[in-house]
Kinemage of the C-alpha trace (Angstrom):
@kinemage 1
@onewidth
@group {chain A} dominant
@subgroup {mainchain}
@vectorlist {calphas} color= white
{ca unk a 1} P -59.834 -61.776 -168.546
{ca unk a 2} L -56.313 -63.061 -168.968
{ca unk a 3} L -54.824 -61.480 -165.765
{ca unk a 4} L -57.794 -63.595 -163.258
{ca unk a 5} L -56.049 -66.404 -164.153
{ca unk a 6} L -53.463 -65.468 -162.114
{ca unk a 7} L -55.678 -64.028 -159.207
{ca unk a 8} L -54.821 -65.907 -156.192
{ca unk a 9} L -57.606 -68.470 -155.032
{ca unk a 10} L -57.759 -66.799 -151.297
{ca unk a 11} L -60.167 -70.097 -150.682
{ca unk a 12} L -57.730 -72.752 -151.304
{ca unk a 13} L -54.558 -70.589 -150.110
{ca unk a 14} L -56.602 -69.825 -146.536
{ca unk a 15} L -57.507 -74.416 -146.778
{ca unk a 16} L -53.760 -74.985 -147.150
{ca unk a 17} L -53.038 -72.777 -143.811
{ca unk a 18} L -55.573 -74.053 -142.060
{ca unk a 19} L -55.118 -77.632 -143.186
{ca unk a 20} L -51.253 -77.448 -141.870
{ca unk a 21} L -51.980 -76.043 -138.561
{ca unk a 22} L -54.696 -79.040 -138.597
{ca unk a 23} L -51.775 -81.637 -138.751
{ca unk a 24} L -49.430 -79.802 -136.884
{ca unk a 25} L -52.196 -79.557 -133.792
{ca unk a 26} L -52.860 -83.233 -134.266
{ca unk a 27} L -48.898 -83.888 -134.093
{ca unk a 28} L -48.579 -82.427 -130.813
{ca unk a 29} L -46.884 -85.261 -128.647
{ca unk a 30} L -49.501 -84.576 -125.213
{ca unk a 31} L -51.992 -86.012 -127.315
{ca unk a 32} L -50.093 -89.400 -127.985
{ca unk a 33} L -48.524 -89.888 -124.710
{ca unk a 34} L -50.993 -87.956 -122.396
{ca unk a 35} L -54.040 -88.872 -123.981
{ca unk a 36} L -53.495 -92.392 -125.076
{ca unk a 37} L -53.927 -91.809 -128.769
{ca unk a 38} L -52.383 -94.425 -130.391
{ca unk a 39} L -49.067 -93.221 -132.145
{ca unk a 40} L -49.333 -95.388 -135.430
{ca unk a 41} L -50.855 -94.528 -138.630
{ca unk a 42} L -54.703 -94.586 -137.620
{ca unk a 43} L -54.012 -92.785 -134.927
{ca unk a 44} L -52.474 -90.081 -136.644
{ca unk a 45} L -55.334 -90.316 -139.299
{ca unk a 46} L -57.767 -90.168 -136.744
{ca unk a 47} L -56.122 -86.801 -135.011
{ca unk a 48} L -55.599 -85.353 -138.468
{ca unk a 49} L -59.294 -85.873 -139.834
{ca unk a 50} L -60.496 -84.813 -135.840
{ca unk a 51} L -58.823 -81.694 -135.870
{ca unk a 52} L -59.913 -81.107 -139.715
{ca unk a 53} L -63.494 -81.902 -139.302
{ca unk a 54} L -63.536 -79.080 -136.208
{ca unk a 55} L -62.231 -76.508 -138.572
{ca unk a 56} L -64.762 -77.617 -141.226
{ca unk a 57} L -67.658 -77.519 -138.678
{ca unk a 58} L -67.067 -74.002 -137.523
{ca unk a 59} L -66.667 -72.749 -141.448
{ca unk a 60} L -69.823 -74.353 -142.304
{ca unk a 61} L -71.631 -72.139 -139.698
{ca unk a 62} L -71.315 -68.714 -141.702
{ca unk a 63} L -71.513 -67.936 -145.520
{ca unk a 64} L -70.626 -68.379 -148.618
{ca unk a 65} L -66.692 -67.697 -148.347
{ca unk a 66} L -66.532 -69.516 -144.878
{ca unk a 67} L -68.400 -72.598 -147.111
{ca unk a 68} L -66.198 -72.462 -149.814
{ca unk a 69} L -62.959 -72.538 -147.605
{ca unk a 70} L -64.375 -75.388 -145.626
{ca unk a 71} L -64.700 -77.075 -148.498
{ca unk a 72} L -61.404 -76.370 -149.924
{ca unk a 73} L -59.749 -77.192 -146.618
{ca unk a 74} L -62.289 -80.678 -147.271
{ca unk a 75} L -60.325 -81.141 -150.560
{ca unk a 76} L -56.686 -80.397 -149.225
{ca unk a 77} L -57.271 -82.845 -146.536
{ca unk a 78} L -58.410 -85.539 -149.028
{ca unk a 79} L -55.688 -84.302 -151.500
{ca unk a 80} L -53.266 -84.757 -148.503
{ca unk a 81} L -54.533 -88.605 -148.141
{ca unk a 82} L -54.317 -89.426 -151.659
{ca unk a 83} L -50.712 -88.563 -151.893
{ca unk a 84} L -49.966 -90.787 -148.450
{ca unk a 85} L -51.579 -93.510 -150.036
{ca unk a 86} L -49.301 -93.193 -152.948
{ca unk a 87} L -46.409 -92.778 -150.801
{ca unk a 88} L -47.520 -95.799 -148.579
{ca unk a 89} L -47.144 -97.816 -152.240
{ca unk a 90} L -50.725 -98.165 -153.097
{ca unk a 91} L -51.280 -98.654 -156.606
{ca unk a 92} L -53.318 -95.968 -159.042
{ca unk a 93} L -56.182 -99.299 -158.974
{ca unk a 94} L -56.449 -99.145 -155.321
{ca unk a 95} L -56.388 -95.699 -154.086
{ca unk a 96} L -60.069 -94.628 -155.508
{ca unk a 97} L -61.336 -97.319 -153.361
{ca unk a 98} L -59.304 -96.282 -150.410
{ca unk a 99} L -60.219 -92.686 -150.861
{ca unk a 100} L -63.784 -93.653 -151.025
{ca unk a 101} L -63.502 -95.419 -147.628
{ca unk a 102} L -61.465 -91.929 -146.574
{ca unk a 103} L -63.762 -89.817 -147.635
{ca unk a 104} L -67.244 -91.588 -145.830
{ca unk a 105} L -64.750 -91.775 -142.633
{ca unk a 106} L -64.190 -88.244 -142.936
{ca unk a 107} L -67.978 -86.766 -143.396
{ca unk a 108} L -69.203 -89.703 -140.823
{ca unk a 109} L -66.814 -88.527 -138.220
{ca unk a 110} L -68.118 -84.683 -139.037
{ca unk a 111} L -71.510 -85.752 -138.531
{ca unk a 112} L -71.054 -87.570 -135.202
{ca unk a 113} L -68.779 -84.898 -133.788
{ca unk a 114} L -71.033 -82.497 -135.074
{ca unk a 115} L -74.006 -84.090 -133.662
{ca unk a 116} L -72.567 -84.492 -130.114
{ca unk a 117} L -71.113 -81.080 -129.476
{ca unk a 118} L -74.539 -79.252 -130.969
{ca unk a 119} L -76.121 -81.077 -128.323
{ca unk a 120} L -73.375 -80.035 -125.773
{ca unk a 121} L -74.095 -84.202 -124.990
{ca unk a 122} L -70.113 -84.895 -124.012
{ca unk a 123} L -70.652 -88.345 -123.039
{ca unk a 124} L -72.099 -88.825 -126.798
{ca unk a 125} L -68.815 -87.005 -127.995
{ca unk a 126} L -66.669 -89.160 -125.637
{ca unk a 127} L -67.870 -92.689 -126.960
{ca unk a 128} L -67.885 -91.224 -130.927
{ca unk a 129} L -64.144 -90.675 -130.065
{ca unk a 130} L -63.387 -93.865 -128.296
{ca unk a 131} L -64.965 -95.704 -131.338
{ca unk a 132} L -62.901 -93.820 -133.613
{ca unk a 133} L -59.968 -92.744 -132.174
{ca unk a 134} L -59.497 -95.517 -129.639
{ca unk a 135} L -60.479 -98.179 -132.359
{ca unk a 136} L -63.708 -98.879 -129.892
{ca unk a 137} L -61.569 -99.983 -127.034
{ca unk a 138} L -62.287 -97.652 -123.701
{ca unk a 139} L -59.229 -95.763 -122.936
{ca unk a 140} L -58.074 -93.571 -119.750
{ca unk a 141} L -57.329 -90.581 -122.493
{ca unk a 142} L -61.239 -90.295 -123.821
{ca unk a 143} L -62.392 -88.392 -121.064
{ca unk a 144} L -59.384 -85.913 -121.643
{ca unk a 145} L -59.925 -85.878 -125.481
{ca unk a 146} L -63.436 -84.958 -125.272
{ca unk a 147} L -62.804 -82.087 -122.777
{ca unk a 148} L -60.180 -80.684 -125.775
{ca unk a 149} L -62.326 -81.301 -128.199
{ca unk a 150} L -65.478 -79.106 -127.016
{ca unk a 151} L -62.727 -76.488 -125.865
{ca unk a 152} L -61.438 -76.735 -129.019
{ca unk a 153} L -64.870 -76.003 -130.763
{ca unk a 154} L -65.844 -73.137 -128.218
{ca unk a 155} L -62.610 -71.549 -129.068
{ca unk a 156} L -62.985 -72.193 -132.683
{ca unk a 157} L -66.279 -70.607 -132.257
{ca unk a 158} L -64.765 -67.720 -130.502
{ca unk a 159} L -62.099 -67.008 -132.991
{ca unk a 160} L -62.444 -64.006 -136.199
{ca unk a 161} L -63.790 -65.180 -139.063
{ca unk a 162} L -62.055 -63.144 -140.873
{ca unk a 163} L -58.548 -64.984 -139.172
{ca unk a 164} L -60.243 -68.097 -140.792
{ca unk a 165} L -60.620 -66.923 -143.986
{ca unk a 166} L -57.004 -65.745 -144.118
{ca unk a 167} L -55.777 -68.947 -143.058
{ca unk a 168} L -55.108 -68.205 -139.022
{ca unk a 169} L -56.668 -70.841 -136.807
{ca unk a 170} L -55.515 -71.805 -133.121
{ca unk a 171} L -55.952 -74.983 -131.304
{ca unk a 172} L -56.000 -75.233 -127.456
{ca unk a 173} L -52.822 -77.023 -126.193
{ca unk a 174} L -54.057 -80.573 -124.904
{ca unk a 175} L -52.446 -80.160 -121.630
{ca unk a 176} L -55.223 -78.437 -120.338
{ca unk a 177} L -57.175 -81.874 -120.668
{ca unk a 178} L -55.121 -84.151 -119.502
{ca unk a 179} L -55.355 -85.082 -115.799
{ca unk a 180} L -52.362 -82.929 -114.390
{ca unk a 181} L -54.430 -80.074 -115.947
{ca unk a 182} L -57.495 -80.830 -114.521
């Protein structure tokens, strides 16, 4: 009894892998400066929770364990905006509200990303992004951003499940959307 409260939660250690190698593919600098993302706060939130909500999707398409670490990796990505908000100087009175707003962003996103690539419907998926990502304002980049994202699911889709579970995800490198890729 005393000793599996030291057991490792593999569910939460595998999140926090996956979760970095979430922000680290949404940091890449091809998807800023090829792609047009904007490189300010939303548009890092945007890439972040994109790139999250992909990883999520995939888990939620096997078991129990795959379930539980998409919802862990769920929790380390809203963990991970609660502490910017703190940093960013938001008071203790205004980050539940925030976080509410974060959290209906988050699973609203899912749902419309989801919803488009299921349907393999990538002009849906290109006009979800362009209202999110692109703040609703048609940019040259959408296109390329919805090619990476359905690569990114179909190789998400391709990859072990058992990698996921340990925490090993990869992303596609954007170049191979952007138009010198093409």
């Amino acid at each position: 009894m005393l000793f599996g409260l030291f057991k490792r939660d593999t569910a939460a250690s595998a999140a926090a892998e996956l979760y970095a190698a979430a922000v680290a593919a949404a940091r890449r600098p091809a998807l800023y400066a090829d792609l047009g993302v904007a490189d300010v706060v939303e548009g890092r939130f945007e890439l972040v929770l994109l790139h999250t909500a992909l990883v999520v999707r995939r888990l939620g398409t096997e078991g129990a364990a795959e379930r539980d670490t998409g919802r862990a990796l769920a929790e380390a990505y809203f963990a991970d905006m609660d502490r910017t908000l703190r940093e960013m100087g938001i008071g203790d009175l205004g980050v539940p509200k925030r976080m509410k707003k974060i959290s209906a962003a988050f699973y609203g996103r899912l749902s419309a990303y989801d919803a488009a690539l299921a349907a393999d419907d990538r002009e849906a998926l290109r006009q979800a992004l362009v209202r999110n990502v692109y703040d609703g304002v048609e940019a040259p980049g959408a296109e390329g951003l919805a090619r990476l994202v359905a690569a990114t699911a179909a190789e998400l889709a391709a990859q072990p499940t058992a990698g996921l579970l340990a925490g090993r995800v990869a992303f596609p490198e954007p170049s191979a959307a952007t138009p010198a890729g093409l």
